[in-house]
C-alpha positions in Angstrom: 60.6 11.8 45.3 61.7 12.2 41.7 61.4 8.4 41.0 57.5 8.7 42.0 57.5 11.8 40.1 58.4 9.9 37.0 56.0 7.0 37.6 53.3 9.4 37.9 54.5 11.0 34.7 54.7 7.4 32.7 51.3 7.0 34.0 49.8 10.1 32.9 51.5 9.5 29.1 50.0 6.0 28.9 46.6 7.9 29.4 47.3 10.0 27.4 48.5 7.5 24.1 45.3 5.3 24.7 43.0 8.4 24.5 44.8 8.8 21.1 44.0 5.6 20.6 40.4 5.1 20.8 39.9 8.8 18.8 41.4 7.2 15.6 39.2 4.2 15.3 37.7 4.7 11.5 33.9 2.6 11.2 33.9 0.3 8.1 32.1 0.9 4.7 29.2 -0.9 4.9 28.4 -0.6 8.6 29.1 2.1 10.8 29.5 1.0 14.8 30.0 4.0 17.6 29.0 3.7 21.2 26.2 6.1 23.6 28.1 8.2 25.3 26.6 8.6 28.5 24.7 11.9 29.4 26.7 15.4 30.4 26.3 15.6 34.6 26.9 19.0 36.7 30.4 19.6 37.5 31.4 20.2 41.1 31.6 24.0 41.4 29.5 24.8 38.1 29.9 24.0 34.5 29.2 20.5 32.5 31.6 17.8 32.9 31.3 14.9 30.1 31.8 11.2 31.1 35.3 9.7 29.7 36.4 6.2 29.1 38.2 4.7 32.6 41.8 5.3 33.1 44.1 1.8 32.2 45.4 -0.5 34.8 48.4 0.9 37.0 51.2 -0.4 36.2 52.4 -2.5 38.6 50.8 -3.7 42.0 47.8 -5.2 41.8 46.4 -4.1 38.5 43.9 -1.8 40.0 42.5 1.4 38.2 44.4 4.9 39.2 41.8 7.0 41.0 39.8 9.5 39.5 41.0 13.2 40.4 38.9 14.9 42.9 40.2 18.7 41.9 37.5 21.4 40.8 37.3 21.5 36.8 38.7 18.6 36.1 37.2 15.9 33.7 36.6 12.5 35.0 39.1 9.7 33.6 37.7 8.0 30.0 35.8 5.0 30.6 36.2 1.7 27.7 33.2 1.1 25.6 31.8 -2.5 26.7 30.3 -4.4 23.9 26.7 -3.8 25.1 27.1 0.0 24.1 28.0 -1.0 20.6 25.0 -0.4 17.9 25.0 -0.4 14.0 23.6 1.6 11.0 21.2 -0.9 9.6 19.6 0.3 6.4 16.1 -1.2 6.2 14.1 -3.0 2.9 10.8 -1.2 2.7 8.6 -2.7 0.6 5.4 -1.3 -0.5 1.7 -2.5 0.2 0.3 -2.6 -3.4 -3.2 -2.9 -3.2 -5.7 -5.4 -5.6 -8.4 -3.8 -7.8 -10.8 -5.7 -9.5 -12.6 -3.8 -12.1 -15.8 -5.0 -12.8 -17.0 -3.6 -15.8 -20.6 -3.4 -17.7 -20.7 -4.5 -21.4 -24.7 -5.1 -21.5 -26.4 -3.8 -24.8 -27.3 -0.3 -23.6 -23.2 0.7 -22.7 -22.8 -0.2 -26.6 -26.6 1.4 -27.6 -26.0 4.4 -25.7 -22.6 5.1 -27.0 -21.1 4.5 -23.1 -18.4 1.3 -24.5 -15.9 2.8 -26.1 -15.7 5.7 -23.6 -15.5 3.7 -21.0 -12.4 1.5 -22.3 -10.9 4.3 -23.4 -11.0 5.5 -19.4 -10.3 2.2 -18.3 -7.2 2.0 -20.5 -5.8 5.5 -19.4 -6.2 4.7 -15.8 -4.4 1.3 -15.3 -1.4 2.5 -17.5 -1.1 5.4 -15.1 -0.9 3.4 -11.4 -0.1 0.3 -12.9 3.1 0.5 -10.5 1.0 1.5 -7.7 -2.0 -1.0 -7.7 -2.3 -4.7 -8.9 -5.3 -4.3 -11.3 -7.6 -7.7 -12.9 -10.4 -7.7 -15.4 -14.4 -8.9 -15.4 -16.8 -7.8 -17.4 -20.2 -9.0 -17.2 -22.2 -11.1 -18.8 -19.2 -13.3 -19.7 -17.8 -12.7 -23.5 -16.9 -16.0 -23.9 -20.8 -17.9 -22.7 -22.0 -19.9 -25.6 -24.6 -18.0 -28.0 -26.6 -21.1 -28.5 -26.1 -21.9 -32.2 -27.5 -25.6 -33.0 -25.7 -27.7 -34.7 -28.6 -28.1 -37.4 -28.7 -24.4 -38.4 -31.7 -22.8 -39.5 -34.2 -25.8 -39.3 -33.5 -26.6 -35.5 -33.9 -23.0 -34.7 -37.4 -22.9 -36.6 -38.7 -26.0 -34.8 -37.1 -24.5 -31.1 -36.8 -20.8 -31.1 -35.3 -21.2 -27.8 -32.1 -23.5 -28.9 -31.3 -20.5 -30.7 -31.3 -18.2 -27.9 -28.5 -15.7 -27.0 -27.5 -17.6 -23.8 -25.2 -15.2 -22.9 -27.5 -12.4 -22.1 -27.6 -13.4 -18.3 -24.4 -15.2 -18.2 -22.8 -14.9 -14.5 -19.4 -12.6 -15.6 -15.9 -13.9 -15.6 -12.5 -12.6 -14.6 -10.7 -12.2 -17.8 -7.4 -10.5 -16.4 -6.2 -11.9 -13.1 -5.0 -9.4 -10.8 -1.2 -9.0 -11.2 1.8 -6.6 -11.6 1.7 -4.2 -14.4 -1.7 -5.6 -16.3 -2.5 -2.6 -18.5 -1.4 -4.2 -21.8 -3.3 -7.2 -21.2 -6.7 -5.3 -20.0 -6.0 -3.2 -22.9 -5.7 -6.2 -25.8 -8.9 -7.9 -23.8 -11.1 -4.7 -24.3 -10.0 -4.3 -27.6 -11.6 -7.6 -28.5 -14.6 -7.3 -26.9 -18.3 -5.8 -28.0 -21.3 -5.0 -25.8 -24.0 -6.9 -25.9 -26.6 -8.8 -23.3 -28.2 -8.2 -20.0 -27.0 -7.3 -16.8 -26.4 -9.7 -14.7 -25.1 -7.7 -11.6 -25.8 -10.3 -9.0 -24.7 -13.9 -10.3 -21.5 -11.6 -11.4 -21.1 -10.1 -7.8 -21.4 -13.2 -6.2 -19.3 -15.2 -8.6 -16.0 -12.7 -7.3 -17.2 -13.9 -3.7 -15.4 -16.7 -4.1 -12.8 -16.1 -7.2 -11.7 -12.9 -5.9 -12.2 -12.4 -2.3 -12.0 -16.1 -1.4 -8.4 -16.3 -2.7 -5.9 -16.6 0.3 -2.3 -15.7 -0.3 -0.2 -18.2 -0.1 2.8 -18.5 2.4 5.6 -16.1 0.9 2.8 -14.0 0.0 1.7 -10.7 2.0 -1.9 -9.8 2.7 -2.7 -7.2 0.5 -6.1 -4.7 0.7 -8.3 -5.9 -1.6 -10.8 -3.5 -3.8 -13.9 -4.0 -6.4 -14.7 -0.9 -8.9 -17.8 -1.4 -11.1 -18.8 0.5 -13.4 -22.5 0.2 -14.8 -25.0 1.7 -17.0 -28.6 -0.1 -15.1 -29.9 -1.9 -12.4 -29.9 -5.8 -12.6 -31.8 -7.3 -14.8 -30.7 -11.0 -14.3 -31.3 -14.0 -13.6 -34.8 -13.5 -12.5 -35.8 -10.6 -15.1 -34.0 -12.9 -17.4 -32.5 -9.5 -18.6 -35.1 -7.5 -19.7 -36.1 -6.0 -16.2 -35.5 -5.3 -12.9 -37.0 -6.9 -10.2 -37.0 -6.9 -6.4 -35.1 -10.4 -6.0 -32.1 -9.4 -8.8 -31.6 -6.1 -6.7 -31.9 -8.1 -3.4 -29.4 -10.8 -4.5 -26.6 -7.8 -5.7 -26.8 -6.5 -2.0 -26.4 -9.5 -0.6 -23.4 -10.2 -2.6 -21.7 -6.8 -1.8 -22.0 -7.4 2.0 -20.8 -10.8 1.1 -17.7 -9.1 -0.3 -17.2 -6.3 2.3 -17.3 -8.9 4.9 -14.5 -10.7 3.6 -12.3 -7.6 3.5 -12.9 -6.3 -0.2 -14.1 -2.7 -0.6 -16.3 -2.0 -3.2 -16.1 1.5 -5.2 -19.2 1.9 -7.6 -19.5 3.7 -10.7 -23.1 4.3 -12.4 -23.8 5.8 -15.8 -26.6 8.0 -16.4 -27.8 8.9 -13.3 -28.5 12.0 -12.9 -32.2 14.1 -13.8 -35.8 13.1 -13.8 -36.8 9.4 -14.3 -33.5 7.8 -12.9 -34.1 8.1 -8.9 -34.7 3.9 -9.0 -31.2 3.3 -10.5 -29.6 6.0 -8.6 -31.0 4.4 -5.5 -30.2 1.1 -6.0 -26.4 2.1 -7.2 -26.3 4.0 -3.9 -27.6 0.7 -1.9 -24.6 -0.9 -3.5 -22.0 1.4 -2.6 -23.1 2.5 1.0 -22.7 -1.3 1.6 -19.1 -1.1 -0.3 -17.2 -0.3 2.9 -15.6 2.4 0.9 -17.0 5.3 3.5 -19.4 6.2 0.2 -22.8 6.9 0.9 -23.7 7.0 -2.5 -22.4 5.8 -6.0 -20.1 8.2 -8.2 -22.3 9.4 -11.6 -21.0 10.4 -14.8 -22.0 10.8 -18.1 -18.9 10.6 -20.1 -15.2 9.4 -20.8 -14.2 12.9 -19.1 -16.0 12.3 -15.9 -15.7 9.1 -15.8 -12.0 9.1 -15.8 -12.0 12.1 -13.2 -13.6 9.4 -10.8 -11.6 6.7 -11.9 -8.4 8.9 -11.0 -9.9 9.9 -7.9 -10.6 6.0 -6.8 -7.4 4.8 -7.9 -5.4 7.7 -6.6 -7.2 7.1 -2.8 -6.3 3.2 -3.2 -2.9 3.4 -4.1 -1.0 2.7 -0.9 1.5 5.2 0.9 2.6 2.3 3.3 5.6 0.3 3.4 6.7 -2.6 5.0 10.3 -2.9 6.6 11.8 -6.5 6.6 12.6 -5.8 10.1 10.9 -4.0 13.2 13.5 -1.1 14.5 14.2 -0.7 17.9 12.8 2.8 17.7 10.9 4.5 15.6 12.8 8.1 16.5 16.6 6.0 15.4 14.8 5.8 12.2 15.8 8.2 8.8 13.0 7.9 6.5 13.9 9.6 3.0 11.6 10.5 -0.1 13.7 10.8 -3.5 16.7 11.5 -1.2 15.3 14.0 1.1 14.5 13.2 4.9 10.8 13.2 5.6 9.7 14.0 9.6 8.6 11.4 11.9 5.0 12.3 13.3 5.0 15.4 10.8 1.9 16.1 8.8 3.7 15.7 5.9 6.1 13.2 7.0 5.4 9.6 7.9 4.7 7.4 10.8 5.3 4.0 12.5 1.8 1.6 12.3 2.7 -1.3 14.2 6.3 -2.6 15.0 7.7 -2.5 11.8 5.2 -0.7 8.6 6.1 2.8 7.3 3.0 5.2 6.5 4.0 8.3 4.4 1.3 11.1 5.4 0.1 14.8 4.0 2.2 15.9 0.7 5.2 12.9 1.3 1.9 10.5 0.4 0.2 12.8 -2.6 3.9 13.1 -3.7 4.7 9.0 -3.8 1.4 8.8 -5.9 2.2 10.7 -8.4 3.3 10.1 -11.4 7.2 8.8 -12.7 9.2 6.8 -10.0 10.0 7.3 -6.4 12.1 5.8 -3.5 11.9 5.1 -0.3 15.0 4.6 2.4 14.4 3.6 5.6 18.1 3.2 8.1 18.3 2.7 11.9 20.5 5.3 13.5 22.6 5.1 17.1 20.7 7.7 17.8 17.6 9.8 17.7 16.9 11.3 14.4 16.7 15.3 14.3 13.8 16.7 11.9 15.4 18.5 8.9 
């Protein structure tokens, strides 16, 4: 009898030494690894009884397992972890959707007769230093600066004997992309306006269907993400080219800019318009034709945005820019789950499927919702972490 006591009792020490054992294991820096642990069950008689690790091998015999006790209140023996019950922290790259924006911007004679240029650059300026983090802006203005203004090489003679060889052929010149959308373009959109006059007609259409193919024909190339694609233009008149060979409007020019906005929504680019002077009595044609253009933008608009001034039109070019600017992110790997992931803003946990909080679209894209978006679009910096828990994530 008292050698089996004193097996029993070397058994029960070795338990004991490997339970001390497995509570000391420390995880590493960078990754931290833990096991499930297996959900409480009802204890026999009442009370919650917590699954262990299994006992050792016995010693001696056949190397079986020493049975489990069977008394009322006791805990079951600890069972091992198997390698299957082993996950990771993983902390996530998100990286943001930044969002294309064409601006498309009117520099016929009236924006420079009626005093509208320089306000308008002015707005321009102040809007693509703000989100130029945020969105990836480019440049056209139409009619193309840079068209030839017809100046024979005879001079004055030539011009006498063919009026025409003298012409301003820029008037209805198709526009042109003068910044290329990009990273951080403010400085460069800034320089190009500072060099440039208004002057011309307004050739809406050729220009509209010229970024057809430059702008929404471009396909990204392979390391490149898909990114949503917008137009913004901002114009002072209805189109006046080629066919009213800008001094009027007709039916066809007005016909031909539809065409080319549909064209452009139809390939995935959303077009946000813009029109000057608008408003009161004798404007309904433009205002109706600026609201054909952006009701076919695929903006949600059912009508263009007026303004009369660098005040308002800055107020509209916040409000565009600020609706544009994306709140999603893309993680460089789908999570098992989104409730194992910890989403912070600026160091502070944000909610899964909270209002203000964010949400899984897809397998693997982060969207920031309510205040957690309006707060990532305003100004000065801010940071996302994303990182894949054991375990579900508690809200804060």
């Amino acid at each position: 009898m008292k050698t089996l006591r004193r097996l029993r009792d070397y058994q029960t020490g070795l338990g004991f030494m490997w339970l001390l054992g497995a509570c000391s294991a420390e995880p590493t820096a960078e990754v931290t690894r833990g096991a499930r642990v297996p959900p409480p069950t009802a204890a026999a008689g009442g009370g919650v009884v917590t699954p262990n690790p299994a006992p050792p091998a016995a010693v001696g015999g056949s190397g079986g397992v020493l049975p489990t006790p069977t008394q009322p209140g006791l805990l079951p023996t600890p069972t091992k972890p198997t390698n299957s019950d082993v996950c990771e922290v993983v902390r996530l790259s998100a990286n943001q959707v930044t969002p294309d924006m064409m601006i498309v911007l009117d520099r016929s004679g009236s924006m420079q007769d009626a005093g509208r240029w320089s306000p308008s650059v002015s707005a321009v300026r102040k809007v693509t230093m703000e989100l130029g983090t945020k969105i990836n802006f480019g440049l056209a203005l139409f009619p193309d600066p840079t068209a030839s203004r017809g100046r024979p090489s005879g001079g004055l003679i030539d011009c006498i004997v063919d009026p025409q060889a003298c012409a301003d052929t820029s008037t209805c010149a198709a526009g042109k992309v003068v910044v290329p959308i990009g990273e951080n373009q403010a400085s460069a959109i800034g320089n190009v306006l500072d060099m440039t006059r208004a002057n011309g007609g307004t050739p809406t259409s050729d220009t509209l269907q010229a970024l057809v193919q430059s702008y929404a024909g471009q396909i990204p190339g392979p390391d490149e993400m898909q990114r949503p694609k917008f137009l913004l233009l901002v114009t002072d008149g209805m189109p006046t080219c080629p066919a009213g060979q800008g001094m009027q409007t007709t039916q066809p020019d007005i016909d031909a800019a539809n065409t080319a906005v549909e064209a452009l929504t139809a390939q995935g680019v959303k077009t946000y318009v813009i029109g000057y002077d608008t408003t009161g009595a004798g404007n309904e044609m433009l205002a109706s034709v600026l609201d054909g253009f952006a009701t076919r933008g695929g903006t949600g608009d059912t009508m263009h945005r007026p303004v009369e001034d660098e005040a308002s039109l800055l107020l509209e070019l916040q409000r565009i820019t600020s609706a544009v600017a994306s709140c999603s992110f893309n993680l460089d790997k789908a999570p098992p789950r989104a409730d194992f992931v910890l989403v912070k803003l600026d160091g502070t946990q944000i909610n899964l499927n909270d209002p203000n909080g964010w949400r899984l679209e897809g397998d693997k894209t982060i969207e920031l919702t309510g205040q957690s978006c309006t707060t990532f679009k305003s100004g000065g910096s801010h940071g996302i972490e994303a990182v894949v828990q054991c375990d579900v994530v508690l809200p804060n």
